[in-house]
C-alpha positions in Angstrom: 19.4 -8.7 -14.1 18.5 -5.9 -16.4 15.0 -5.7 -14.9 16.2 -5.9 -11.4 18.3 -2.7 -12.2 15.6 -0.9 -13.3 13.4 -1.9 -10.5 15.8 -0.8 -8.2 16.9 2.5 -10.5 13.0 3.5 -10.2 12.9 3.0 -6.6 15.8 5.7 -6.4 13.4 8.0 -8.2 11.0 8.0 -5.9 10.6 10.4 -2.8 8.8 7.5 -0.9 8.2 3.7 -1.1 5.7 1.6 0.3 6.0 -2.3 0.8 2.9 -3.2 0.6 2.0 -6.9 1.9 -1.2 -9.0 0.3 -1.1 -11.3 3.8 1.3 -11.7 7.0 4.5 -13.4 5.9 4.1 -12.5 2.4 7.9 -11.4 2.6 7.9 -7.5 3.6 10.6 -7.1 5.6 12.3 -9.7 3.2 12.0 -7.6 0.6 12.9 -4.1 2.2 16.3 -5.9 3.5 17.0 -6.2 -0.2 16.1 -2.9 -1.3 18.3 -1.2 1.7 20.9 -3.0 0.9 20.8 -2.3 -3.1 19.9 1.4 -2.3 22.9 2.2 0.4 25.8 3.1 -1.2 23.9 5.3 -4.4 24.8 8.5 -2.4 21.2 9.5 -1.1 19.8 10.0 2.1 17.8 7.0 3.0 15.0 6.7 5.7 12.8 3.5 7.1 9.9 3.4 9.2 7.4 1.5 9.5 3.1 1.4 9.4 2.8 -0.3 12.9 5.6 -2.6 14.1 7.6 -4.8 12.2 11.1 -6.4 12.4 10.5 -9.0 15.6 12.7 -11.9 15.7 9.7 -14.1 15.6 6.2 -13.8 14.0 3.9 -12.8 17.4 0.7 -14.9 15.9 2.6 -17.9 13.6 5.3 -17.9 16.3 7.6 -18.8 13.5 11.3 -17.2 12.7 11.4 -14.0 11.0 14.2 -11.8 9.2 15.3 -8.5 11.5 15.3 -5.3 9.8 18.8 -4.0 9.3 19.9 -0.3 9.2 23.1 0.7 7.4 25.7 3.4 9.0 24.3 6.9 7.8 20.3 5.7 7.2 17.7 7.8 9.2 15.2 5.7 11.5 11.5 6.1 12.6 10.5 4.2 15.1 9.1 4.2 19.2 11.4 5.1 22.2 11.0 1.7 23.6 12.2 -0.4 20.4 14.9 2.4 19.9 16.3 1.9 23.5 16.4 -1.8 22.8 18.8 -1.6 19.7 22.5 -2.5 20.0 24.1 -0.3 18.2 25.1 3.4 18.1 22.9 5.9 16.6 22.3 10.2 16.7 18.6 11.3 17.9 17.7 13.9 15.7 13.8 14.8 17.0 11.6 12.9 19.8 7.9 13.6 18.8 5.3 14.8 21.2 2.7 12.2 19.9 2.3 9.5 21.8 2.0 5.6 20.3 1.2 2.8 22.3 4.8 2.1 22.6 6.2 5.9 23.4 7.1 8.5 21.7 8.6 7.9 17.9 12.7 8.8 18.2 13.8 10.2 14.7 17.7 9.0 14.6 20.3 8.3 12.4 22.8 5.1 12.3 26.4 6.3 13.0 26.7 1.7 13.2 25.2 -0.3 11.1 22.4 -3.0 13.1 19.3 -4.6 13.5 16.0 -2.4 14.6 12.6 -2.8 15.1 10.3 -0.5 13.5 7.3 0.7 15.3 6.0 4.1 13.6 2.9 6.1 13.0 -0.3 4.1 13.4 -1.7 5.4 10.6 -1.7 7.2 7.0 -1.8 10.8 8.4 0.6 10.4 10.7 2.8 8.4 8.0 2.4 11.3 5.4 3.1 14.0 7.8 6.4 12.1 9.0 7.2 11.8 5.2 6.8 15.8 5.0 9.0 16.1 8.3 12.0 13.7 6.6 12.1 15.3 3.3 12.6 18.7 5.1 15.6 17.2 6.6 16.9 16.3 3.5 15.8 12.8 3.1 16.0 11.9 -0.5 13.7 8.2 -0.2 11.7 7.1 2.7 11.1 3.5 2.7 7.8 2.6 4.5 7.4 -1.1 5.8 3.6 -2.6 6.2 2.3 -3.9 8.9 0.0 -7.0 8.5 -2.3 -7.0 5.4 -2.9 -3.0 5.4 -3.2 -1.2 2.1 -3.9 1.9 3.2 -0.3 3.0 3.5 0.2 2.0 -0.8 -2.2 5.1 -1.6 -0.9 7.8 -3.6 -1.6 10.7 -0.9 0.7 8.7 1.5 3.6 8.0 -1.0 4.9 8.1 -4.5 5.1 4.9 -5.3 4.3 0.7 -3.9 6.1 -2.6 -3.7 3.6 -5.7 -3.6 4.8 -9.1 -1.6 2.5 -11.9 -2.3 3.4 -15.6 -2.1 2.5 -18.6 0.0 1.0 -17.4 3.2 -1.7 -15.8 0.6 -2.8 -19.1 -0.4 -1.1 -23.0 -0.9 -2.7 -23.2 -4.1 -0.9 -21.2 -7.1 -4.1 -20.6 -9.2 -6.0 -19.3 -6.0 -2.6 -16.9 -5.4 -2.9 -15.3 -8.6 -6.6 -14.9 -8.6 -6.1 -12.9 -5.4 -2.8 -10.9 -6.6 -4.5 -10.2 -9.8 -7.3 -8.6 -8.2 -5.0 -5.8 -5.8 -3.0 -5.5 -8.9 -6.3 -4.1 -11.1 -7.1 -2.5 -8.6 -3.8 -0.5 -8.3 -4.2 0.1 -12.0 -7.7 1.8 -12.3 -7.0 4.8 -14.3 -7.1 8.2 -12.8 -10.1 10.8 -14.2 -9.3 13.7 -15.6 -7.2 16.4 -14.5 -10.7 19.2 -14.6 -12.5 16.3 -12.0 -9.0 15.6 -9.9 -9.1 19.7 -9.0 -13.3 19.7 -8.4 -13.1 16.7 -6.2 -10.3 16.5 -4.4 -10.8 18.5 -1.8 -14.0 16.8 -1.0 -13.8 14.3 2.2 -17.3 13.2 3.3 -20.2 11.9 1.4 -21.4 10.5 -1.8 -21.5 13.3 -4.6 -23.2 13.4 -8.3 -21.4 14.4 -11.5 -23.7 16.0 -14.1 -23.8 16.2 -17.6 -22.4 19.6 -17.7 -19.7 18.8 -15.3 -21.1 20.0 -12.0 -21.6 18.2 -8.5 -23.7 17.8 -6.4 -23.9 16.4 -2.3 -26.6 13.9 -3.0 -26.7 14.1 1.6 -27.3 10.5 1.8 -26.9 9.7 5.5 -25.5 6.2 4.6 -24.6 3.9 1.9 -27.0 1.6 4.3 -29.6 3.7 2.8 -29.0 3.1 -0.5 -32.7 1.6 -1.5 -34.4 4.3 0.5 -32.6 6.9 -1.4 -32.7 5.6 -5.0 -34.9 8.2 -6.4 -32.9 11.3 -5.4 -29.3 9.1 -5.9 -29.2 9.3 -9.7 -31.6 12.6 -10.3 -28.2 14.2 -12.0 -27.1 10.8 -13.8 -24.9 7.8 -13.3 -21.7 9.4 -12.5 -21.3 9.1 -9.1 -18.1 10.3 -6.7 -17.9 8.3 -3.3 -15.5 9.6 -0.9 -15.3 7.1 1.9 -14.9 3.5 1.2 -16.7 1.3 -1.7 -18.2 -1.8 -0.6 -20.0 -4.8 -2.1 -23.3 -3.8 -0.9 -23.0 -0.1 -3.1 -21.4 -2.1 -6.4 -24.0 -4.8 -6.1 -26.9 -2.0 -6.0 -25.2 -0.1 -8.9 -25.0 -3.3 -10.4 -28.4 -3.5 -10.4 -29.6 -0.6 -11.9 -31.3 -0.4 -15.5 -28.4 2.1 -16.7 -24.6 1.9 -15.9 -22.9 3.8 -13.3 -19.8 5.4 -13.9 -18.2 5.7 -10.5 -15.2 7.5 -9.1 -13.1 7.1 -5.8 -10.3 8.8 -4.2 -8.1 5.7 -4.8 -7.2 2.3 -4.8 -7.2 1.8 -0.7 -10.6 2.6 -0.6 -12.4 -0.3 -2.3 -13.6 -3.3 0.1 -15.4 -5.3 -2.2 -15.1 -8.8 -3.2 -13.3 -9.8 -6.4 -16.4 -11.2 -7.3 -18.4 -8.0 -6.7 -15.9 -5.9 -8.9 -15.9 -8.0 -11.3 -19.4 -8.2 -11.8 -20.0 -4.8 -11.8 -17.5 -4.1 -14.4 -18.5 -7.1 -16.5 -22.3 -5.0 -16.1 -20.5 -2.5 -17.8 -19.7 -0.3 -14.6 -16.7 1.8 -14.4 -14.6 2.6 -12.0 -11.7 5.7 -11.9 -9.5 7.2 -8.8 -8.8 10.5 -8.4 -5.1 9.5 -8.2 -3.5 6.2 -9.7 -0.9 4.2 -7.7 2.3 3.6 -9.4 3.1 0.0 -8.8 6.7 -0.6 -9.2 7.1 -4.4 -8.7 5.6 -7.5 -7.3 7.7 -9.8 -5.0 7.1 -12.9 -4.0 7.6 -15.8 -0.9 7.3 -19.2 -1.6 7.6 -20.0 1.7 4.5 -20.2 4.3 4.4 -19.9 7.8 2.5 -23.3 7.9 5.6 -25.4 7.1 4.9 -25.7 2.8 6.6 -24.1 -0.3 5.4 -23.7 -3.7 7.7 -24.0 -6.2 9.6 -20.0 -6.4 9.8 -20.6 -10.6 6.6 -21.8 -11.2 4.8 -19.0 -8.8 6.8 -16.6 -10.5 5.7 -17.9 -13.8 2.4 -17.7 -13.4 2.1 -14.2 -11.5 4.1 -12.8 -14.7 1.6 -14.7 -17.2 -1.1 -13.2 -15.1 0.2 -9.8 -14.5 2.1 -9.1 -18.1 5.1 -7.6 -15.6 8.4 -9.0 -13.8 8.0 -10.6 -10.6 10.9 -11.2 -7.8 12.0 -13.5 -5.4 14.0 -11.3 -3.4 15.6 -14.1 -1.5 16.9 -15.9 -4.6 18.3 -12.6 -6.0 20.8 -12.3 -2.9 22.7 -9.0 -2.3 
């Protein structure tokens, strides 16, 4: 119970919160029931929104039942002006955006009843970190943001402070082949950040692959694309092996750094942005390859769901088991843990 406190006493510190979900029916909106209703009645302004939509009565693909979001009296809300007119119970509108979603305009309200919603916000992570912005200006103390499908992108650190990972059966029917594939987000989330003298010469830097020399200076290496990789190789490492790649990292760059007779010491914006294979990642590293963001995610716990959308459960304590011998941290069933 003492861990569960502090998971939820760190949650409370946060500005925002990001449930982040390895597969569909992982547990997401499972686990962001418990949190609101753990995080209600400490005294702070709460919001919820979501990445795309998320609190349907049934799964649209598995077709399969599904737990509704529910909003407590006084909560702010995100979410599109169709899904708010279809809630059924009484809440203020506070803003009506002008940007359009498939679905309408996204209604900013607040509960005056507590009831069940479906989320629908911003499409995506610019949107999501310019709504945080808005909702902390009107005094929001912790916005919770719900994922839709198997996204990461809204976990990164420029989007919000801090994640939630839901893993479980829908990931895989086999617990060794679960943890494998938790194991791998999870090092991933931890690659450590560079130093602060790199965060401030890179981080404004958007487009393109740069070079890090020995003194400390970069360099736009203008490679057209990381297609191009072979064509390029002579003017790629002309400064050294320390490379910065701003867009995404995929199997085909780490398998040609791999490769190479001298190790590359590589650096990306954050955890979101590498595609690769387990496999790939691992065998670069294992080359003796490393890899730093400019920004480390703070990972605050891992929750779980035995239960799969194709009819089996694993067992809840021996999942949790071994994800915690994996993982060296606590690991929740949210559903077990009741209010």
């Amino acid at each position: 119970m003492k861990a569960v406190l502090f998971f939820i006493e760190e949650i409370l510190k946060c500005k925002s919160l990001s449930i982040v979900g390895l597969e569909k029916n992982t547990g997401k909106t499972e686990c962001l029931n418990y949190i609101l209703r753990q995080v209600k009645d400490s005294g702070k302004t709460i919001a919820l929104t979501s990445i795309g939509t998320d609190g349907e009565k049934r799964d649209q693909v598995c077709q399969t039942a599904k737990p509704e979001i529910e909003v407590f009296e006084g909560m702010l809300f995100v979410t599109s002006e169709r899904y708010y007119r279809e809630k059924r119970f009484l809440a203020e509108i506070l803003d009506i955006s002008e940007r359009q979603t498939a679905l309408g305009r996204l209604v900013t309200a607040k509960a005056l009843w507590s009831g069940k919603i479906l989320l629908s916000g911003p499409p995506d992570t610019v949107g999501m970190k310019e709504l945080i912005v808005q909702l902390e200006k009107r005094g929001v103390d912790l916005t919770l943001v719900d994922g839709a499908l198997s996204r990461l992108s809204h976990g990164s650190p420029t989007v919000s402070d801090a994640l939630v990972l839901t893993t479980g059966a829908a990931l895989s029917g086999n617990v060794r082949e679960l943890v494998r594939k938790t194991k791998y987000v999870y090092d991933l989330i931890g690659l450590k950040e560079v130093g602060p003298g790199r965060q401030d010469l890179l981080q404004g830097i958007k487009k393109g692959i740069w070079a890090i020399d020995a003194e400390g200076e970069i360099h736009d290496l203008q490679l057209p694309s990381v297609f191009m990789l072979e064509k390029y190789e002579g003017d790629i490492f002309k400064y050294g092996h320390t490379l910065y790649v701003s867009g995404a990292v995929s199997d085909k760059l780490l398998n040609f750094l791999r490769m190479q007779k001298e190790v590359t010491e590589l650096v990306v914006q954050d955890f979101t942005k590498i595609f690769a294979l387990p496999e790939t990642f691992y065998a670069f590293l294992k080359r003796g390859g490393k890899i730093n963001v400019l920004k480390q995610s703070r990972l605050l716990a891992v929750c779980i769901n035995p239960q799969s959308p194709a009819g089996y459960c694993l067992h809840s304590d021996q999942l949790k088991a071994a994800l915690e011998e994996s993982l060296r941290i606590p690991v929740y069933d949210v559903r077990r843990m009741g209010n």
